[in-house]
Structures are given as C-alpha cells and as structure tokens.
C-alpha positions in Angstrom: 0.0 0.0 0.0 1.2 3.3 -0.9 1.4 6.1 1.9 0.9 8.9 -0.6 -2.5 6.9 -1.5 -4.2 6.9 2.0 -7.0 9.6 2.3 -5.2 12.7 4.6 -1.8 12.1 2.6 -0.4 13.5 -0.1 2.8 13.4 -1.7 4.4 15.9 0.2 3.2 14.8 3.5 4.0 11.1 2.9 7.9 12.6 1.8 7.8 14.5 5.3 6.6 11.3 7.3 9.2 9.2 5.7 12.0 11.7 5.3 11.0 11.7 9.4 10.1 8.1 10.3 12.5 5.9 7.8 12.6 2.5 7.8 10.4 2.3 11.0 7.3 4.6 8.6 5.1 1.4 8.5 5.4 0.4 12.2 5.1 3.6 13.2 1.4 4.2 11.5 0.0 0.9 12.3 1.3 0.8 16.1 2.3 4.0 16.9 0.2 6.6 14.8 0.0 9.1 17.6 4.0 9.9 16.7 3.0 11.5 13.5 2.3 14.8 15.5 6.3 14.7 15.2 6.1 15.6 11.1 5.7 19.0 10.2 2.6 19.8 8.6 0.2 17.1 10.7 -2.1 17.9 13.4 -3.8 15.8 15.4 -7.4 16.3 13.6 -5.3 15.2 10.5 -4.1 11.7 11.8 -7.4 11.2 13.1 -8.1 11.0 9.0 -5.1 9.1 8.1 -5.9 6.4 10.9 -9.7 5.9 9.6 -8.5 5.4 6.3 -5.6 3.2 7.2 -7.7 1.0 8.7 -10.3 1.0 6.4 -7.1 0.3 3.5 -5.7 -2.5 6.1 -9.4 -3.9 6.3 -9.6 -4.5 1.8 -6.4 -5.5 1.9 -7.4 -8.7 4.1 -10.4 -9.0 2.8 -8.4 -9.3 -0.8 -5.8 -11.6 0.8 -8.7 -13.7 1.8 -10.4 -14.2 -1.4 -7.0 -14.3 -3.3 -6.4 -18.1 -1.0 -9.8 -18.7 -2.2 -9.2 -18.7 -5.2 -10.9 -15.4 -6.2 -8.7 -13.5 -8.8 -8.0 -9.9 -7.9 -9.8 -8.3 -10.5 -13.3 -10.4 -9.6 -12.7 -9.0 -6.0 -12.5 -5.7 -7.0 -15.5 -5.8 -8.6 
C-alpha cells in the first residue's frame, strides 16, 4: 500500500513522514500513529483521518488476501 494513496496524505506529507520516520514509517502508523504529531505539517485532527482510512485500506487488503487463498482473482474481488 502506498502512503501517498491513503486519504489525509499527499505526496508531500507522505515525503515529510518518511523523510521523518524511515525504515520504521510502517510500524510507526500501524502501532504508533500518535507519533505522527512529530512531522511538520500534521495535526492531530489530521491523523485522526489518516488512521480511519488506514484502517479501512488495512481492512480490503485482508479481505483481498482472503479471497485471493480462495481462489478469487483480484480483478473479480474488486469488482
């Protein structure tokens, strides 16, 4: 999943949370979102929106994951 394509983040801000987080950018939004106060540019209101869609990203990637062992080919479980 790319950061840049998760509702609240844009290309600059995913740069700036990278450029900030490193390696660790991953870990960091899925167990430690709260840290992203530490990027310029992101207040809490906006990782509020960021953690929604995350989850929401986290929840069809699953459910893809799911149907993909199943047998379902990705393009039928998009649709």
């Amino acid at each position: 999943m790319r950061l840049a394509e998760i509702k609240g983040v844009g290309p600059v801000t995913a740069r700036r949370i990278v450029a900030h987080f490193g390696l660790e950018t991953l870990d960091i939004i899925e167990n430690q979102i709260d840290r992203l106060i530490e990027v310029q540019g992101i207040a809490k209101k906006r990782i509020k929106l960021i953690k929604n869609a995350w989850e929401t990203q986290k929840a069809i990637k699953e459910v893809m994951v799911f149907l993909q062992t199943h047998g379902v080919s990705t393009t039928y479980a998009v649709n």
